[in-house]
C-alpha positions in Angstrom: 17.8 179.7 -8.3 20.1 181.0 -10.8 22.9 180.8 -8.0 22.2 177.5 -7.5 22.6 177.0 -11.4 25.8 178.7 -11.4 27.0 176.3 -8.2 25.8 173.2 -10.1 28.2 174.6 -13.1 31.5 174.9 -11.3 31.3 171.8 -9.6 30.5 170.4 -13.0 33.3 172.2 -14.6 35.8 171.4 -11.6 34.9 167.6 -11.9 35.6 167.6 -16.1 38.0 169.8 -15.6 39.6 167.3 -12.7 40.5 170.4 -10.4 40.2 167.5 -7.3 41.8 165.1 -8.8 40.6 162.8 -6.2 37.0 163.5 -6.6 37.2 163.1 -10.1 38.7 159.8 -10.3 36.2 158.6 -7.6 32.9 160.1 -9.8 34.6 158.7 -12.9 35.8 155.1 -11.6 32.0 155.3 -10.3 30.1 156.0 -13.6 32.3 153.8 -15.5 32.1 150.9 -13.0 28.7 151.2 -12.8 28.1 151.6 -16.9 30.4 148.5 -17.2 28.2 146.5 -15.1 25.1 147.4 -17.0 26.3 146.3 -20.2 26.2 142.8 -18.5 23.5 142.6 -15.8 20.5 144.3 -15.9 19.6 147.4 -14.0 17.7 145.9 -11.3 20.7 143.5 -10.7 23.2 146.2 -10.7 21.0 148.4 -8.4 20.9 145.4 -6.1 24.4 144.3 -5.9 25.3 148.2 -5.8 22.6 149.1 -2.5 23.9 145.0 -1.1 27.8 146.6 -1.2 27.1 150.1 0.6 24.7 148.4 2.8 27.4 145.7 4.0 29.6 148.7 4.6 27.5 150.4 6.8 26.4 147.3 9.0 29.8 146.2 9.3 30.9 149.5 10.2 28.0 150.0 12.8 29.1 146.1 14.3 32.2 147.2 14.6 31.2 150.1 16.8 29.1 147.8 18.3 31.6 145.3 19.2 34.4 147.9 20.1 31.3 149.2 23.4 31.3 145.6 24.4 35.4 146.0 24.8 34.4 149.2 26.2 36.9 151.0 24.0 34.2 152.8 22.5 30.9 154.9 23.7 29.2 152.5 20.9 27.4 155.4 19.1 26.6 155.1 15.4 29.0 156.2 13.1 26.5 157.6 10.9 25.5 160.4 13.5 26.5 163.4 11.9 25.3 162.4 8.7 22.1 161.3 10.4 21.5 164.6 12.2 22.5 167.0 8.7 19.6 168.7 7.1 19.4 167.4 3.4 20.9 169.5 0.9 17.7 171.0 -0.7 15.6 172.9 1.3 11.2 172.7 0.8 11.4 175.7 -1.5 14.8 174.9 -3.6 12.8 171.9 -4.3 10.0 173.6 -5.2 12.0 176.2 -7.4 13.8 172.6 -9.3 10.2 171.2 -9.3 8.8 174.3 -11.6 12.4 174.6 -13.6 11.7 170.5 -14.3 8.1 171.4 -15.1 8.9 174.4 -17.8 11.4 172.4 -19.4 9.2 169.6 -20.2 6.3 171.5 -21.3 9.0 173.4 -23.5 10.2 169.9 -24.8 6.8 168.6 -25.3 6.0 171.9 -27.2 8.9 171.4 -29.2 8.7 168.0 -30.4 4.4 168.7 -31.2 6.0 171.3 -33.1 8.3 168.8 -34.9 6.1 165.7 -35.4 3.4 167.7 -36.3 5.4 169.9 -39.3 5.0 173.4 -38.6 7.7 174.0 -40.5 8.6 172.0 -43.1 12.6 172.3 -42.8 12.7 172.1 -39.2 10.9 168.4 -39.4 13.2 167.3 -42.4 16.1 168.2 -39.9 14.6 166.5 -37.3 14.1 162.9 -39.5 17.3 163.5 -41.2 18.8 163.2 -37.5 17.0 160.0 -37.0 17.8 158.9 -40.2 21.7 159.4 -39.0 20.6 157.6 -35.5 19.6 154.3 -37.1 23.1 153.8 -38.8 24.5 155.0 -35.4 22.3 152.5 -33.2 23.1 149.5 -35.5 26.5 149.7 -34.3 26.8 151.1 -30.8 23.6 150.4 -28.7 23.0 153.1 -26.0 25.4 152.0 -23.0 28.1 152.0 -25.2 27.3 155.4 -26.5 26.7 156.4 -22.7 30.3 155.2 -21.8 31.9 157.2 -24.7 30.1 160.1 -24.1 31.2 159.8 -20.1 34.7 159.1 -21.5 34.5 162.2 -23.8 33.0 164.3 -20.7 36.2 164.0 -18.6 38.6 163.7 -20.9 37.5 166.6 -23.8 37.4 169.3 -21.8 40.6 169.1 -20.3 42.4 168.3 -23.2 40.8 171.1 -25.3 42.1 173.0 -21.8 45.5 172.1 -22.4 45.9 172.6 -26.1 43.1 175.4 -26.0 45.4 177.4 -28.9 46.2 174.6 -31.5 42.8 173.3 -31.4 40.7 177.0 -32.0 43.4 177.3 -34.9 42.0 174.2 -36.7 38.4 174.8 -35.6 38.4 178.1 -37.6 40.0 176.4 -40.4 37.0 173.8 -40.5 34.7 176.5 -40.4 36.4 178.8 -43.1 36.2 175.7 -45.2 32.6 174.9 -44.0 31.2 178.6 -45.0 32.9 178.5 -48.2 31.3 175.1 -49.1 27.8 177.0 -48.1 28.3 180.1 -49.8 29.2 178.2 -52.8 25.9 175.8 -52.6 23.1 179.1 -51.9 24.9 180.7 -55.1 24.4 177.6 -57.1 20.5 177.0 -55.9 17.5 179.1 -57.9 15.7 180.2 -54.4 19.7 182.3 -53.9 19.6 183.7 -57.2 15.7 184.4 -57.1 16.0 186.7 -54.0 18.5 189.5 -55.5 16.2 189.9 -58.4 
């Protein structure tokens, strides 16, 4: 399982990372295209029109084949085969193992937010409303497709970027968080619970 982790991970990476340059383009122009289309048609709509398109691929593909046997310059078999014939990718136990991964992280999530809703510790929960506090500023002015589509557009374009200028960028991230600690150090001196504790 962790293999399989690791596998998931590099093909991840070589996608952001746009190692196939093909590939990438195709997954991104893919996302984005079908992202686009949900801003303005709903998701059964784009679901249909998406299954219509691959589906009039196919059948005119398997026509063609069809029509080329009554020429006889073809045997007339479906051009599908192989991919007919292929195992699936996931065997009975890999699903299993993803199955019982999917499982623990849920009950971890649903332990988690208990946790949080329910205020077993106090600064923990006040984090956690603070966030939503942030969200609804952030969700009166992007709804979530548009965040969706900036956070696909950040995916492949971040990392390979931060890739390419790996040096300049670490140089001002330390500098942010020199100037960050400082800020802190200089907040815990000035509250009573800092100065109580050395006493």
């Amino acid at each position: 399982m962790a293999g399989q982790g690791l596998a998931m991970g590099s093909t991840v990476a070589d996608l952001v990372y746009w190692r196939d340059t093909r590939t990438s383009a195709l997954i991104f122009t893919g996302i984005m295209v079908t992202l686009l289309c949900l801003l303005h048609f709903s998701i059964i709509s784009v679901a249909s029109y998406g299954a219509l398109a691959v589906l009039g691929t196919t059948i005119s593909l398997r026509l063609g084949r069809k029509a080329l046997q009554a020429l006889r310059r073809s045997d007339g078999a479906n051009p599908f085969q192989a991919q007919l014939d292929a195992d699936l990718p996931l065997s009975q136990e890999q699903l299993e193992c993803l199955a019982s991964r999917l499982s623990q992280d849920i009950l971890a999530a649903a332990h988690t937010l208990r946790r949080l809703f329910l205020v077993e510790d106090l600064v923990d929960s006040i984090k956690f409303a603070f966030l939503f506090y942030i969200l609804t500023y952030v969700g009166a002015v992007f709804n979530g497709l548009t965040l969706l589509i900036l956070g696909v557009i950040s995916a492949f374009t971040f990392p390979l970027l931060y890739r390419q200028h790996q040096a300049q960028i670490d140089q001002y991230v330390g500098l942010v968080r020199n100037q960050l600690s400082h800020l802190r150090a200089k907040i815990q001196a000035k509250l009573p619970s800092a100065k109580a504790k050395p006493e």
